[in-house]
C-alpha positions as CSV (number, residue, x, y, z in Angstrom):
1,X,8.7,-5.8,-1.3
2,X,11.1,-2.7,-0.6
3,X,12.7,-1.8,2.4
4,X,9.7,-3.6,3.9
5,X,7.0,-2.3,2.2
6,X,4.5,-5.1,0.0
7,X,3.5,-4.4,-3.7
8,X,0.7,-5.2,-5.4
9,X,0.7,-4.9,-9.0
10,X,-2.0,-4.7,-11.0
11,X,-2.7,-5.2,-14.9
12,X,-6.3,-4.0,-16.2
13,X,-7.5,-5.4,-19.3
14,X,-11.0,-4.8,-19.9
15,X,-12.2,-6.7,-23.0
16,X,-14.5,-4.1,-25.2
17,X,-11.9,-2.9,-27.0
18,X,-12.6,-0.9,-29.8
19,X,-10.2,-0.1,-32.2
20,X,-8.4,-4.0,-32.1
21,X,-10.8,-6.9,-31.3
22,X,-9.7,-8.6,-28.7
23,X,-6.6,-6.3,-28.4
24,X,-5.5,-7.6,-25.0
25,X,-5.5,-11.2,-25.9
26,X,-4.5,-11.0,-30.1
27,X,-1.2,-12.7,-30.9
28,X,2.3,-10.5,-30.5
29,X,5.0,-12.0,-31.9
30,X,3.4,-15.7,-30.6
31,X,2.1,-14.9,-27.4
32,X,-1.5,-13.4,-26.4
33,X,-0.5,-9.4,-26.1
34,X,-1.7,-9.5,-22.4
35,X,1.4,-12.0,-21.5
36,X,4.2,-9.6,-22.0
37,X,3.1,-7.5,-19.3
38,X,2.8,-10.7,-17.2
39,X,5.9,-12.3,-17.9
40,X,7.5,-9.0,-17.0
41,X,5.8,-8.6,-13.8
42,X,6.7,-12.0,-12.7
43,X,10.7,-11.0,-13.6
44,X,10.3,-8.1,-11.3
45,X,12.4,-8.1,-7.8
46,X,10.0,-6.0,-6.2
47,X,6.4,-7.3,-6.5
48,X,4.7,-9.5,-4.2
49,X,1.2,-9.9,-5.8
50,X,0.4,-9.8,-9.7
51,X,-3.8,-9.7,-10.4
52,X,-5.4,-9.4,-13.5
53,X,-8.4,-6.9,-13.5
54,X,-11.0,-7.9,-16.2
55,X,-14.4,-8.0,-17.1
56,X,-14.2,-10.9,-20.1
57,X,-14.3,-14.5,-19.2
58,X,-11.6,-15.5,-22.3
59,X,-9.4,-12.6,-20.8
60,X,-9.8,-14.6,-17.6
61,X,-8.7,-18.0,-19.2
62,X,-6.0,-16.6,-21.1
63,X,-4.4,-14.9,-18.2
64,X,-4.5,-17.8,-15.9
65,X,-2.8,-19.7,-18.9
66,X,0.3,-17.8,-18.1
67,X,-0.2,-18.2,-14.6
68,X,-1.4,-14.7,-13.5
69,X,-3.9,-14.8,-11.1
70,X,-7.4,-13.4,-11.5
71,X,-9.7,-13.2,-8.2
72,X,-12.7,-11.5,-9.5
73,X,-14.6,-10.3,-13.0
74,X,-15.0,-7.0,-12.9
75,X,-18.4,-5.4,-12.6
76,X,-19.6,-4.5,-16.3
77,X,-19.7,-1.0,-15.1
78,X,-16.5,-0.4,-14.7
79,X,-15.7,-2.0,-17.7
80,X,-17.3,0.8,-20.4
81,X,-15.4,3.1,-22.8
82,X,-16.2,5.9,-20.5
83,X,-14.6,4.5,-17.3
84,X,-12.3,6.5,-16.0
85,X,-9.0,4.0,-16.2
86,X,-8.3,4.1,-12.0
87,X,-11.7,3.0,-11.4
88,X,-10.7,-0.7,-11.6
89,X,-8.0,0.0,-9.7
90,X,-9.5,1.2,-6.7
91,X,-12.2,-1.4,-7.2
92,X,-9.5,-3.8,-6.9
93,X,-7.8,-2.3,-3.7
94,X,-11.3,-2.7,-2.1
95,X,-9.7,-6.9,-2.3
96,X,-6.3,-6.1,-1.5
97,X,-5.7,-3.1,1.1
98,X,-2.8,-4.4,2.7
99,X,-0.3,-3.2,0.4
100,X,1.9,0.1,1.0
101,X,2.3,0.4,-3.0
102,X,0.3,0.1,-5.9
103,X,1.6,-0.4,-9.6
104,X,-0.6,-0.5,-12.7
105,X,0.9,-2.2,-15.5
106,X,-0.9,-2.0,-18.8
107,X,-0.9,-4.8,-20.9
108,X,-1.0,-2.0,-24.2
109,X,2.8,-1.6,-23.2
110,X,4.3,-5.3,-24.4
111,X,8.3,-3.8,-25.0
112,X,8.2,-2.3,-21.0
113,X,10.6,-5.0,-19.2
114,X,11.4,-5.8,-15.6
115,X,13.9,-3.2,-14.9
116,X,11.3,-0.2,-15.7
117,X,8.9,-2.1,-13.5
118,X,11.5,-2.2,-10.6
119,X,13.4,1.7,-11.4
120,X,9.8,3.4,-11.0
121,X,9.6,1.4,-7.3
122,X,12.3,2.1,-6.4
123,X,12.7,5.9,-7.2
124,X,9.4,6.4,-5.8
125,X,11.1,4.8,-2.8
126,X,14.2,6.4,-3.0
127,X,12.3,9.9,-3.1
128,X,9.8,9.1,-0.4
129,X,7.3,10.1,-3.2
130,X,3.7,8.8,-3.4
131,X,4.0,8.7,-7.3
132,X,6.4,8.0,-9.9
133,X,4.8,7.4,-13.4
134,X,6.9,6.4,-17.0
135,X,7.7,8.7,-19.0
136,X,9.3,9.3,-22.9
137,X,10.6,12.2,-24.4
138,X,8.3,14.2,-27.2
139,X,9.0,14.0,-30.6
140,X,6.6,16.5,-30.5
141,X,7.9,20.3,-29.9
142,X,5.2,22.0,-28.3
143,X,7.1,25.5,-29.2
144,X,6.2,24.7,-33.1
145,X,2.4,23.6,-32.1
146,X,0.0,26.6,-33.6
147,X,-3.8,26.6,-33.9
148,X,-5.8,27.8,-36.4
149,X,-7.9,30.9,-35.4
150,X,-11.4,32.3,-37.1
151,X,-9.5,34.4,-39.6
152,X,-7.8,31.0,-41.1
153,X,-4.3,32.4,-39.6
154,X,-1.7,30.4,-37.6
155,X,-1.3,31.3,-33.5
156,X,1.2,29.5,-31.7
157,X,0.0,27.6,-28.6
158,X,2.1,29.6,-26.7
159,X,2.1,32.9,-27.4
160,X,4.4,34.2,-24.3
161,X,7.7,33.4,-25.8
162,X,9.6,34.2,-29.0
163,X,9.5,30.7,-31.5
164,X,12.7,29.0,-31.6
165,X,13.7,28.0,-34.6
166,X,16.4,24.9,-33.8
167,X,15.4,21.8,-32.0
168,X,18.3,22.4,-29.6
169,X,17.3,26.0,-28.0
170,X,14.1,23.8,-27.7
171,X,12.9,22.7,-24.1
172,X,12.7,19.4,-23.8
173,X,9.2,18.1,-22.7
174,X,7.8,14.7,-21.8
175,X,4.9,12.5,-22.2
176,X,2.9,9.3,-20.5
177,X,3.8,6.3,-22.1
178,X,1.3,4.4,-20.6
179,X,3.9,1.4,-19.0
180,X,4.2,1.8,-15.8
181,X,2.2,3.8,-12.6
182,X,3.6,3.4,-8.9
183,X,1.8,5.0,-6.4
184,X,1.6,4.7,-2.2
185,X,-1.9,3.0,-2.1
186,X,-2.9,4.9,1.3
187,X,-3.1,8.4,-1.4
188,X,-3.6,7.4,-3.7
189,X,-7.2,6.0,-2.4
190,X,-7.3,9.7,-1.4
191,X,-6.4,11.3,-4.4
192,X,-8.0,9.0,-7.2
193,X,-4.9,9.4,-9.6
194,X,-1.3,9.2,-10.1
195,X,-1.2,12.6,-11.3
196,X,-0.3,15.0,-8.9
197,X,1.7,18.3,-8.4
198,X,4.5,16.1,-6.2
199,X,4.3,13.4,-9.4
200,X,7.8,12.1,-10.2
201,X,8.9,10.8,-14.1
202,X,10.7,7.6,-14.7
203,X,12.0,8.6,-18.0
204,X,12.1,5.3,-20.4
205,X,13.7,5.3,-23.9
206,X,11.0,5.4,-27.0
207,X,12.2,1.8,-28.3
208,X,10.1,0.5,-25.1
209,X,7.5,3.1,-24.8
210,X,5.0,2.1,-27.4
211,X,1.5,2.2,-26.0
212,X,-0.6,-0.2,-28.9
213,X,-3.6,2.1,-29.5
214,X,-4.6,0.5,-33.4
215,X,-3.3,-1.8,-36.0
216,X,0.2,0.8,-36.8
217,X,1.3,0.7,-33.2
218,X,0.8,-3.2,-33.3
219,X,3.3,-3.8,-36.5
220,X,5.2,-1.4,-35.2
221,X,5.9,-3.3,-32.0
222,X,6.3,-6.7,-33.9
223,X,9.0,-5.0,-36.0
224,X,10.9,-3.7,-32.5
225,X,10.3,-7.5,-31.4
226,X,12.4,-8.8,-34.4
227,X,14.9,-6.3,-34.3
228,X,15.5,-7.7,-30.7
């Protein structure tokens, strides 16, 4: 709770994944990938209800294991590769409506901690904003991104401004990193994403914004785990 206001957090974790069998459940560092996010959400001074949304019974058992609760299986139709990702979300508020905030918390984001969970509440707070979502700093410069046209040549992406030439006359850009999405539930029922033109950032550093998307990003986060 903040400043009076109850939040419900929320961690989907549908279990047809694709790329990693089992991803939301497989073994990180000793524990099912899932229970980072719940540990996490249970260290957080903010939240007043954690849930588990998924659609797989040994997702179900798993989470309950480490003492999240799980008050429904999801319908199998909002479970599908082509379900748009806040559909389980507002299927879940349909349960739970009597929270001011929402926050979805994706288990893909094991390194997120506490503190990010508790930052993004309370700048959206802070800001009397409806959303604040995590953000990381691009690696990517989208100054040096060209495409190829149908002459074989190189075009920049954007074509309005000369092409700097040093990273530090670059503009600095920013990118989802999947860990954490705080939103004022009574829009965002209205609005059907956390993505709007009033959208705030809670900028996180890149040694915690690894979203596991294949086999790389997993060994990659193992190797971050050690060096902890």
């Amino acid at each position: 709770m903040i400043n009076g206001k109850k939040i419900l957090a929320i961690i989907p974790a549908r279990g047809g994944s694709k790329g990693i069998p089992k991803k939301n459940i497989k073994p990180l560092k000793g524990k099912p990938l899932i229970a980072w996010t719940i540990e996490e959400a249970k260290k957080s001074r903010f939240l007043d209800k954690m849930i588990v949304s998924t659609d797989d019974e040994e997702i179900m058992n798993v989470a309950k294991e480490w003492e999240a609760e799980v008050p429904f299986l999801r319908p199998s139709e909002l479970a599908k590769d082509e379900t748009p990702g806040i559909a389980p979300v507002l299927h879940a508020l349909e349960y739970f409506s009597d929270y001011e905030y929402v926050v979805v918390l994706q288990p893909t984001s094991p390194l997120r901690i506490a503190e990010d969970i508790d930052q993004a509440i309370y700048l959206c707070e802070k800001n009397k904003s409806n959303f604040c979502v995590s953000v990381v700093e691009s690696k990517i410069i989208p100054d040096w991104m060209f495409r190829i046209n149908n002459r074989g040549i190189l075009e920049p992406l954007n074509s309005n401004r000369e092409i700097p030439y040093q990273r530090q006359k670059t503009i600095k850009t920013y990118v989802l990193n999947g860990a954490v999405y705080v939103g004022r539930t009574e829009t965002l029922v209205k609005t059907h994403s956390f993505l709007t033109p009033e959208t705030i950032p809670y900028i996180m550093p890149s040694n915690r914004s690894i979203d596991i998307d294949d086999m790389d990003d997993f060994l990659y986060c193992e190797y971050l785990l050690e060096k902890r």
